[in-house]
ZANUVEX-831914 format. One record per residue (C-alpha): residue in one letter; chain; x, y, z. Coordinates in steps of 0.05 Angstrom, whole numbers, plus 32768, in hexadecimal, padded with zeros to 4 digits. Layout:
N
R   residuo   cadena   east   north     up
R         A        A      X       Y      Z
...
//
This chain:
248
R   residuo   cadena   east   north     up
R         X        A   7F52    81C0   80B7
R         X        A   7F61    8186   80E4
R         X        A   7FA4    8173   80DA
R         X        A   7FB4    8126   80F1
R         X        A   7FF6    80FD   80F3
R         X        A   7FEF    80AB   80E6
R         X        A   8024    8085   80FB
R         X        A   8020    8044   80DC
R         X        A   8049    8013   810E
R         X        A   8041    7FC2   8114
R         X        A   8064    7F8D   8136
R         X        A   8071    7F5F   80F1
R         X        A   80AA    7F78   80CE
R         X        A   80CB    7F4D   809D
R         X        A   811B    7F6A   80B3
R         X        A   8114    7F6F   80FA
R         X        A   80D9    7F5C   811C
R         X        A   80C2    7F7F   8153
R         X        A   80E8    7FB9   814E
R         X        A   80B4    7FF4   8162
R         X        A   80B5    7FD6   81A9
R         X        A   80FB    7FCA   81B6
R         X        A   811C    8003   81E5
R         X        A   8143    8041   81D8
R         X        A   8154    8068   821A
R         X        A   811C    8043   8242
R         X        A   80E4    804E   820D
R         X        A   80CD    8025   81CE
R         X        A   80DE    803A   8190
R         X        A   8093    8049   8188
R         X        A   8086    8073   81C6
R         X        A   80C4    809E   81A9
R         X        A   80A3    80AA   8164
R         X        A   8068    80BB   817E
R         X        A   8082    80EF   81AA
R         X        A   80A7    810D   8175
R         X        A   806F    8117   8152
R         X        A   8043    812B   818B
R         X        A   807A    8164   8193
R         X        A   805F    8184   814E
R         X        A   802C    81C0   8164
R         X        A   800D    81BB   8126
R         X        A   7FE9    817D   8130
R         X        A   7F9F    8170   8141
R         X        A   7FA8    8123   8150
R         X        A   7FD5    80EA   8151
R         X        A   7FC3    80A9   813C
R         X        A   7FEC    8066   8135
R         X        A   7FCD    803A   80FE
R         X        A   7FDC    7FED   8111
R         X        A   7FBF    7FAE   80FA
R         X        A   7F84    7F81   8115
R         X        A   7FB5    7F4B   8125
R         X        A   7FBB    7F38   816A
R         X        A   800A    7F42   816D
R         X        A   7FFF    7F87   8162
R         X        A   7FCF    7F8F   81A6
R         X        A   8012    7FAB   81BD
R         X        A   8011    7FDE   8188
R         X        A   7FD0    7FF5   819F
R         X        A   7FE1    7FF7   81F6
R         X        A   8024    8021   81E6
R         X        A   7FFB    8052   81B6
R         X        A   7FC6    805E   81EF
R         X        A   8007    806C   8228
R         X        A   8025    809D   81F1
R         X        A   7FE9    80C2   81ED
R         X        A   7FD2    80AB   81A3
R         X        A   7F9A    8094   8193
R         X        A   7F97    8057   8164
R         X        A   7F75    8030   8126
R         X        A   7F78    7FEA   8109
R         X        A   7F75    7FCE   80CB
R         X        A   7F8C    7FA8   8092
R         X        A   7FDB    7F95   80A0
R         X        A   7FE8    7F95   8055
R         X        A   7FC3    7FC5   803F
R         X        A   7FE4    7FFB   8056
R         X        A   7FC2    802E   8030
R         X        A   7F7A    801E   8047
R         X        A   7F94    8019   8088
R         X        A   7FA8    8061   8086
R         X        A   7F67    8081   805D
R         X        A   7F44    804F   8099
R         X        A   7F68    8078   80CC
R         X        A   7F68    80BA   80B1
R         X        A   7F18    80AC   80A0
R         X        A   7F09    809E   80E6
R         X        A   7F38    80D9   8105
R         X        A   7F0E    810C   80C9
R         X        A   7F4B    8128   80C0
R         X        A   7F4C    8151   8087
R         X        A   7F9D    8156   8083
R         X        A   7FC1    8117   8093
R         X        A   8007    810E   80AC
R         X        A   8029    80CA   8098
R         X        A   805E    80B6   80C1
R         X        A   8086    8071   80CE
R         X        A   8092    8052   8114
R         X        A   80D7    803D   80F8
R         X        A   80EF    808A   8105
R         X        A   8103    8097   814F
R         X        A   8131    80D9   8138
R         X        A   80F5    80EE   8119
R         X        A   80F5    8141   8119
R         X        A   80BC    816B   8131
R         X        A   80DB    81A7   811D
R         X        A   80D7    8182   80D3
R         X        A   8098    816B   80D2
R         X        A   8083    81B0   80F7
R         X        A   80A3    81DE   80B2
R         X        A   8088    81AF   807F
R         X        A   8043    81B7   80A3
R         X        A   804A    8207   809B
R         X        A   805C    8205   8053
R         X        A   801F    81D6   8041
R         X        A   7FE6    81FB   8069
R         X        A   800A    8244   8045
R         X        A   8007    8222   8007
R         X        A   7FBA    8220   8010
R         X        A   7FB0    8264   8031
R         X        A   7FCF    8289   7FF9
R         X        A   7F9E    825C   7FBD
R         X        A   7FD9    822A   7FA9
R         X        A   7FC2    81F1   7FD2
R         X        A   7FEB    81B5   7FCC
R         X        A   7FD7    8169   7FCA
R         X        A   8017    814B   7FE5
R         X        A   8056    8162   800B
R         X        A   8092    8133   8016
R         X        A   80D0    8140   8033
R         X        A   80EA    80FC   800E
R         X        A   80DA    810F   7FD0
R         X        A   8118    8135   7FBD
R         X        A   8148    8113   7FEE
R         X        A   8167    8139   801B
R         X        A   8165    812E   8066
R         X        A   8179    80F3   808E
R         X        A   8143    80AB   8078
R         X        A   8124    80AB   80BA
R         X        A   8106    80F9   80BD
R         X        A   80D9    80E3   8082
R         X        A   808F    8100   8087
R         X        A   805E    810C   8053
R         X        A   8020    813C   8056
R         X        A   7FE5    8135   8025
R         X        A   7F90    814D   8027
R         X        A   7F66    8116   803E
R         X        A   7F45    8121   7FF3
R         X        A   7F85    810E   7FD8
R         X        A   7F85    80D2   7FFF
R         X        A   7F44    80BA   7FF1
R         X        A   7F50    80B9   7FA9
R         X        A   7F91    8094   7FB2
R         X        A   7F71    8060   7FD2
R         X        A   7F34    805A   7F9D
R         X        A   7F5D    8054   7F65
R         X        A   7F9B    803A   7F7F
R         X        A   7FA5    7FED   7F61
R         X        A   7FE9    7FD5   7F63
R         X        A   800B    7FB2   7FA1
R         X        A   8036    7FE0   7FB5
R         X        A   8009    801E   7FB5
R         X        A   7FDC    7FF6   7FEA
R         X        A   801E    7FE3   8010
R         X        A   803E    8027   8012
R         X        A   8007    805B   8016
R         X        A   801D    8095   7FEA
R         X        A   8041    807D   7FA8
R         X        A   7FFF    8089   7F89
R         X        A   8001    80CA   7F99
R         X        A   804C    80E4   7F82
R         X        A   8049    80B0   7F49
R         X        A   8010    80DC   7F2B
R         X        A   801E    811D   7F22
R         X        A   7FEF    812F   7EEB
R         X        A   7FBA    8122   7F30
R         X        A   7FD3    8146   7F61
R         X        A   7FF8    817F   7F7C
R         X        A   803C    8166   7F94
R         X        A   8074    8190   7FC2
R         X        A   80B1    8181   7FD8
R         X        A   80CF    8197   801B
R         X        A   8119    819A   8015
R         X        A   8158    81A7   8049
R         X        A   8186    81DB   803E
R         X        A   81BC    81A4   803C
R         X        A   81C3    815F   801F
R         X        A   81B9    8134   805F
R         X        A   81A6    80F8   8035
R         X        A   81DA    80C7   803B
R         X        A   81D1    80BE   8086
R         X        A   819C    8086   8099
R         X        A   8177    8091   80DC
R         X        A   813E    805B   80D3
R         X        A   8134    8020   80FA
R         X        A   812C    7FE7   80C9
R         X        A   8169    7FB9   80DC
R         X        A   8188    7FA1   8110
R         X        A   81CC    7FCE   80F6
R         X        A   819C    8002   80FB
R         X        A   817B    7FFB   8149
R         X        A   81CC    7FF9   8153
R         X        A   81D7    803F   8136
R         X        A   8193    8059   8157
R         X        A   81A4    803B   819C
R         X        A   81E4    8058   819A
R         X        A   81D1    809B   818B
R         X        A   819A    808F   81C2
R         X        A   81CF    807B   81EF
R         X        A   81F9    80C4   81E5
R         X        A   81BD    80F6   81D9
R         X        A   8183    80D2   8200
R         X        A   8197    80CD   8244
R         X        A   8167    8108   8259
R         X        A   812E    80F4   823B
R         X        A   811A    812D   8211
R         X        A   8112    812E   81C8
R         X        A   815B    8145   81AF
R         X        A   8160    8168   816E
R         X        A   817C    8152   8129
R         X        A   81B7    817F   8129
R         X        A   81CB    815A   816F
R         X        A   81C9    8125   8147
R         X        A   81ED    8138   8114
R         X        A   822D    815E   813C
R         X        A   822D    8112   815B
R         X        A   823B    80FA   8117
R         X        A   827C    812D   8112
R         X        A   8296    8122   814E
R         X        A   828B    80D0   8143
R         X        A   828C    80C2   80FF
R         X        A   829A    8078   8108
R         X        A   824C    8074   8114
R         X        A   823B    8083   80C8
R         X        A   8250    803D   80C0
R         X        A   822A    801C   80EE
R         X        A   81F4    8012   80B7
R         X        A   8213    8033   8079
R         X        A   8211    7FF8   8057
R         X        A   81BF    7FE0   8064
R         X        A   8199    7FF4   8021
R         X        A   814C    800C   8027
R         X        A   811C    7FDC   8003
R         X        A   80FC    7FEB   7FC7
R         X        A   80AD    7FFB   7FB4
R         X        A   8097    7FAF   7FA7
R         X        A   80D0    7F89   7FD5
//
């Protein structure tokens, strides 16, 4: 089965503008994600999903250097955007990941591919797999997995705002539909915030760029985290930023 990963990434953002090109250790945010993801051996193809405005031409020229390859569509409707991509890619298992995640985990999104394609080898398929489901790692190693089938019918029957904006709520808020999983950590890493949505955020990211990025590898999560111990004064950097809400 052809297993693809859609990044969904755009210049317009409504907290900070921008932010998947601005710099971490001499490399957009962007060009991070994607080579965090590209670091998963179980993948077929990556794609980043932008919009047909013009702004996000840059979206497109930094995919293409990263090695991605790349779809537009709709900027608002974020879920046809995605069954767009992952209809042109004929992937059969699709990946969704967020550009806003530059300590996004291969190793992660690597396990939570294993349990999904076992699932189906041993005749208990699943629809959907979430790591965010059941919270438990850092916001910012979020990835979902879900069958192109289960995609498709999200996005026929899908009608309210918010399902089009946000891709999968029409799949976990239906569970008498499909198959759902959840991928959990073996501790409750939850209340640390590792996405880039604020400009308290891009200061926590940079600064943990700044100590762990200088060789321009991909460090690991529990680098990340033995940072946190030895500085815990960085916890408050953005402690305080709340996630929006479906509908905001």
């Amino acid at each position: 089965m052809k297993v693809v990963a859609i990044i969904q990434a755009r210049m317009g953002s409504t907290r900070l503008p921008g932010k998947v090109m601005k710099l971490l250790a001499g490399k957009t945010v962007l060009a991070h994600v994607i080579e965090r993801v590209l670091a998963c051996p179980l993948l077929d193809q990556v794609v980043v999903a932008t919009t047909e405005l013009e702004q996000d031409d840059a979206i497109v020229t930094e995919a293409v250097r990263c090695g991605a390859a790349f779809f537009r569509g709709s900027e608002t409707d974020v879920l046809a955007r995605y069954y767009g991509a992952a209809r042109a890619a004929e992937a059969e298992i699709v990946v969704r990941v967020t550009s806003d995640c530059p300590l996004f985990d291969p190793q992660v999104l690597t396990a939570m591919l294993k349990q999904f394609l076992a699932a189906d080898a041993e005749g208990g398929a699943v629809d959907y797999l979430s790591n965010s489901l059941e919270k438990s790692f850092p916001r910012g190693l979020d990835a979902e997995v879900f069958t192109f089938v289960a995609l498709e019918k999200a996005f026929r029957k899908a009608t309210k705002d918010y399902e089009h904006e946000h891709v999968t709520p029409y799949l976990y808020q239906h569970p008498e539909e499909f198959v759902l999983s959840c991928y959990n950590n073996k501790r409750d890493l939850s209340r640390y915030r590792w996405t880039l949505d604020t400009p308290d955020d891009f200061l926590l990211i940079s600064e943990i760029y700044r100590r762990l990025g200088g060789g321009g590898g991909i460090f690991s999560t529990e680098s990340v985290l033995q940072l946190f111990e030895q500085q815990p004064e960085l916890f408050e950097i953005n402690a305080h930023v709340q996630q929006k809400q479906l509908g905001e």
